[in-house]
N, C-alpha and C positions, 0 to 999 in steps of 0.2 A: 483312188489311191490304193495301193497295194499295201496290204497287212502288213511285212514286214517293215513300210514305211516310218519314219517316226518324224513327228513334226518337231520342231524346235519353239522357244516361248514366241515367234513370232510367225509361229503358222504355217514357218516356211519350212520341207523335207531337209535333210543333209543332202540328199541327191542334188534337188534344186539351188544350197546352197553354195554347194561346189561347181555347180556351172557356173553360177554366178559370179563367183568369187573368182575361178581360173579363168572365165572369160576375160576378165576386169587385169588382174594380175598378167596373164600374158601377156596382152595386147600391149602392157606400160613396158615392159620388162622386153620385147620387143624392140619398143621406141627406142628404151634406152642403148638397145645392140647398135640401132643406127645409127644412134646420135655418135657412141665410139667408131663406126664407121666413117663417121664424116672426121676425125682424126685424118685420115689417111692423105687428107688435100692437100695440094702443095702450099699452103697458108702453113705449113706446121712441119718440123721439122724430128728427127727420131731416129734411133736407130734400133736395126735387127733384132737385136738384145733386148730392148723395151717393147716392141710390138710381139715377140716371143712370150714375152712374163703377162702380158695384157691375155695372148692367144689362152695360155693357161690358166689363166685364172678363171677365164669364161668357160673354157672346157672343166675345169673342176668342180666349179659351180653346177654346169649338168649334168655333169656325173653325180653329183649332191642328190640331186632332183632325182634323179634315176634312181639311186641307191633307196633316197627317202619314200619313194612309191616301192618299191622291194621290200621295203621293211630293215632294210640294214642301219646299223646304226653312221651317222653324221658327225661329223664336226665343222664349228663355224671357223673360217679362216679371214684373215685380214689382208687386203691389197695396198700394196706402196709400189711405189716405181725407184 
């Protein structure tokens, strides 16, 4: 382990537990992109307008993430259709 290492009460790095955690956390947050992709089937009906306000809100949200690893400050927002 590397000196400037520091263990947490459970033994485990911050390094180690941010893989761990962004491993876990992507991969769902992923799923969940899909799962709005499966929206698009002809079982479901929508218009321009609504998948616009959807496209945004996912785009502002990683922009979020982006900002949030930058160090800039965030605000949380609330989605409706």
């Amino acid at each position: 382990m590397a000196e400037n290492e520091v263990k947490d009460v459970a033994g485990e790095s911050k390094s180690d537990k941010f893989k761990r955690l962004a491993s876990k956390r992507v991969v769902s947050a992923i799923s969940k992109i899909e799962l709005i992709a499966n929206l698009a089937a002809p079982s479901y009906e929508y218009t321009p307008e609504e998948v616009a306000k959807i496209l945004a809100a996912l785009q502002g949200s990683v922009d979020k993430v982006k900002a949030a690893f930058s160090k800039q400050k965030i605000e949380k927002t609330v989605f409706t259709l």
